[in-house]
N, C-alpha and C positions, 0 to 999 in steps of 0.2 A: 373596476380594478383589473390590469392585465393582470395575466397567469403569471405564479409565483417562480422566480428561476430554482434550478436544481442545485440543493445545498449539498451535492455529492459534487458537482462542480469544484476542482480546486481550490477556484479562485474566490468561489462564495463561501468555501467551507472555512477558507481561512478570514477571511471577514470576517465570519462570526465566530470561529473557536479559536481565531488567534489576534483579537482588538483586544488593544488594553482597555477600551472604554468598557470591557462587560467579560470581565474575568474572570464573573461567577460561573459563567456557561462552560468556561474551560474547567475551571475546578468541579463544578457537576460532573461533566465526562469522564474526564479524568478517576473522581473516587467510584465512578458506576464501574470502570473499564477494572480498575486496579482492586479494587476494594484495600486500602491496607486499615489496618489494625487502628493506625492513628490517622483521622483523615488529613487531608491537604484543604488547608484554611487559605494560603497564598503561592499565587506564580508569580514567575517575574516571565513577560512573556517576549522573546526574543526576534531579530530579523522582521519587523513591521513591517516593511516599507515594500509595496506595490506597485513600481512605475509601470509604464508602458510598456520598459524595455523585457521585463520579466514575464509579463502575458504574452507578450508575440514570442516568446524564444520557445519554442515547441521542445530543448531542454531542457527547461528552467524546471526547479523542484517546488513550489508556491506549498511549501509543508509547516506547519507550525511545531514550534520547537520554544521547550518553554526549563525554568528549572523550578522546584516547588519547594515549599517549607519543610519538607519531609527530607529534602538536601537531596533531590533526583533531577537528571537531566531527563529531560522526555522530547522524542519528536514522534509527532504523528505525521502520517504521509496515506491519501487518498488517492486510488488508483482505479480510474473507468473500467482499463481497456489490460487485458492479460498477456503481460508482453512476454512472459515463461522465464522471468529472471528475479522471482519479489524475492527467494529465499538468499540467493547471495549480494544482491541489491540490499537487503535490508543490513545485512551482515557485513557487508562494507560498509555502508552508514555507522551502523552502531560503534564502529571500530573506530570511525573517523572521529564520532563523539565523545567516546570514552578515552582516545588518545589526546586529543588537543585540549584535553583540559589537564594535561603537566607543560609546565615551561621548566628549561633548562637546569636540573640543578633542584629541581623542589623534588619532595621526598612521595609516595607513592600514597603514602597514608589521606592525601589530601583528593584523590579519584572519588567521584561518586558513582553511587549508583546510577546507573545509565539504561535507559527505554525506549522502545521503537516500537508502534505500535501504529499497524500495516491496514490499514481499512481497505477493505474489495469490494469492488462491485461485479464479481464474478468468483465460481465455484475453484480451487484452486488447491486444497490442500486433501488429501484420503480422508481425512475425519467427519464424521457426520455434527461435529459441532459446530457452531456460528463463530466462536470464541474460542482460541488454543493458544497458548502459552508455556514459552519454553525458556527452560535456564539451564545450564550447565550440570549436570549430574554424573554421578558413576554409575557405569549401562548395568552392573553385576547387584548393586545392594540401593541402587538408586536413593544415595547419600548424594544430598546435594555438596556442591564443591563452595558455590558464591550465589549471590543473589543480585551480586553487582550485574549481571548480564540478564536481561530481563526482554525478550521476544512478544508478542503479541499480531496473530491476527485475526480481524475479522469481517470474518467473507458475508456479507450482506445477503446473497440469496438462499443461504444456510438456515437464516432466521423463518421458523416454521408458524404460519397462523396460529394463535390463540396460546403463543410464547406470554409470560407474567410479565404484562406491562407494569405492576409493582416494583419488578425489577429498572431500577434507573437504565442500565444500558438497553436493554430492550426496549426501550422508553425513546432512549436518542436514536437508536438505527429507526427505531419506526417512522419517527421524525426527517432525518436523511432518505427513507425510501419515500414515504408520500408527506410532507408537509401539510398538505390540504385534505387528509382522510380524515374519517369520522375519529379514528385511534387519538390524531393527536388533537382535532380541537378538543377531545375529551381531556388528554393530559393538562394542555393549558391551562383548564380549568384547574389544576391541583398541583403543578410543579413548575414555579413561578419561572426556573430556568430555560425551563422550554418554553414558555411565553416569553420571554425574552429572546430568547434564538428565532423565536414565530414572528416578532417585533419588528427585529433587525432585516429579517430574510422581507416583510413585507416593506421593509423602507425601502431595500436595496434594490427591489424589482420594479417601485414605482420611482426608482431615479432614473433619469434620462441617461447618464452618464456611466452609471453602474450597471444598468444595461446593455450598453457599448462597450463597453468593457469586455463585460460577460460574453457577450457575441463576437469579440476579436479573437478572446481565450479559446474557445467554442470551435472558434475555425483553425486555431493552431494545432490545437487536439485532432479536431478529425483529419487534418492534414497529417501530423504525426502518425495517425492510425492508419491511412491510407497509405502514406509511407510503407509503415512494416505487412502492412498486407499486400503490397509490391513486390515488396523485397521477400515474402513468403512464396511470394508466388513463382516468384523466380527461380527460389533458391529450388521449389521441388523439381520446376522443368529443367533449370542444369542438372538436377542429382538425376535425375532420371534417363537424360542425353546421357550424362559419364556411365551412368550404370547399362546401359547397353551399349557404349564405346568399350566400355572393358567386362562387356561377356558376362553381366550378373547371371551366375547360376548356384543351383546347391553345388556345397563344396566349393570355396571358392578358392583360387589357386595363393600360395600367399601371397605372390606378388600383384595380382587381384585384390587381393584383401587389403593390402597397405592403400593401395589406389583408394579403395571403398571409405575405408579408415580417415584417410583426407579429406575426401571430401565430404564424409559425415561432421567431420571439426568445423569446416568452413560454412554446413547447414545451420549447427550449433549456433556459431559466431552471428547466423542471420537470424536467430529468433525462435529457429524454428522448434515446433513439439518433437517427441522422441518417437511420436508412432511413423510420423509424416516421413523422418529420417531413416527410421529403420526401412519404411516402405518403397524407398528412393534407392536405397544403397545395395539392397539386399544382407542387411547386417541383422544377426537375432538383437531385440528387443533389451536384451539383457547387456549386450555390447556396445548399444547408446548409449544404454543407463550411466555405463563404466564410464566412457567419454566424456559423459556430462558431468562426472563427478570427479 
């Protein structure tokens, strides 16, 4: 048997957590990830459809987006590579999801609860937890406002050895990091969901066709990644040219400072982290922050 493809792959991940043929593996994640009170019996699972044209578009979002019995809209989105923009990236999503479900003229009362929930395969947010979830509250007596807004990420290399595989969600990330470790054929033995996700992922690697696929995707990603690691590269040797075309020193003069300020927006705009920018422009650290935000 070839080696099994990687079910952090987009395009695999959505195979299997977003087929309507096997719904229960979505409904597993889902009550692991959420936990609520009443669990989720049914999705209805949305955007199926996988041509060609969507795996070679190196923008294409291949995210599964589903709505439950519990009356929630949910998109999950699977992310390799750190492109420094999941927090307003997601937050424009959510927005888009939770708007488009009013048409012209219908009354407010009919919005549902709306979820995003952000999978990493890279370290990304200050918390030392795998799992963080966020909803709107007031910062003074942290009285939540709605629950309609419901955040979630989880960053994959957060998850620490010898975490309670009891736990379902730790159960599936172990799953997406090694398929073929000793952790999961142990789960398979006991959580029929995840032998089914184990099923699926070994039909999909020994198709000829599902393979090609997978290795089209493969090359659009790394092209995409190669891409912004271009265009990172770039963006430091221009800031770095401007920033000794215009004299970076301490104290910089203002009309220095606006120069700097520019072209720290224009580093922003390519991607780049806040240390790299501050390091190019000669800006304090504190004064990307502000920019980025």
């Amino acid at each position: 048997m070839r080696g099994l493809l990687d079910p952090k792959m987009d395009f695999v991940f959505k195979n299997i957590f977003g087929s309507e043929k096997h719904p229960n593996i979505l409904i597993s994640f889902l009550n692991a990830t959420l936990k609520p009170k009443d669990l989720i019996t049914e999705v209805e699972i949305k955007n199926t459809d996988l041509n060609k044209g969507y795996i070679e578009d190196k923008f294409s979002r291949l995210d599964v987006k589903a709505t439950t019995s519990n009356n929630e809209i949910i998109n999950i989105e699977i992310q390799l590579k750190n492109e420094y923009n999941m927090i307003k990236r997601s937050l424009y999503y959510w927005s888009k999801l939770y708007s488009e479900q009013l048409n012209e003229g219908e009354d407010y009362s009919v919005l549902k609860r709306t979820i995003c929930i952000n999978i990493l395969n890279f370290k990304y947010l200050k918390t030392r937890m795998f799992h963080s979830v966020y909803r709107m509250k007031e910062i003074h007596t942290n009285e939540e406002l709605s629950d309609i807004q419901e955040i979630h990420f989880i960053e994959i290399p957060k998850l620490e050895d010898g975490s309670d595989e009891k736990d379902m969600l730790v159960a599936w990330i172990e799953f997406l990091k090694n398929p073929e470790s000793e952790k999961v054929r142990s789960l398979e033995m006991s959580v029929d969901e995840i032998r089914e996700a184990k099923d699926e992922l070994i039909k999909m690697s020994n198709d000829d066709t599902q393979r090609e696929l997978y290795e089209m995707r493969a090359k659009t990603l790394r092209d995409k990644i190669s891409a912004l690691n271009e265009a990172e590269r770039k963006g430091i040797k221009k800031g770095r040219e401007e920033g000794r075309k215009e004299g970076r020193k301490e104290g910089i003069e203002e009309g220095e400072k606006n120069k700097a300020i520019k072209i720290a927006k224009s580093l922003i705009n390519l991607g780049l982290d806040k240390e790299s920018i501050a390091k190019s422009t000669g800006l304090d650290l504190c004064e990307v922050e502000k920019l980025m935000n």
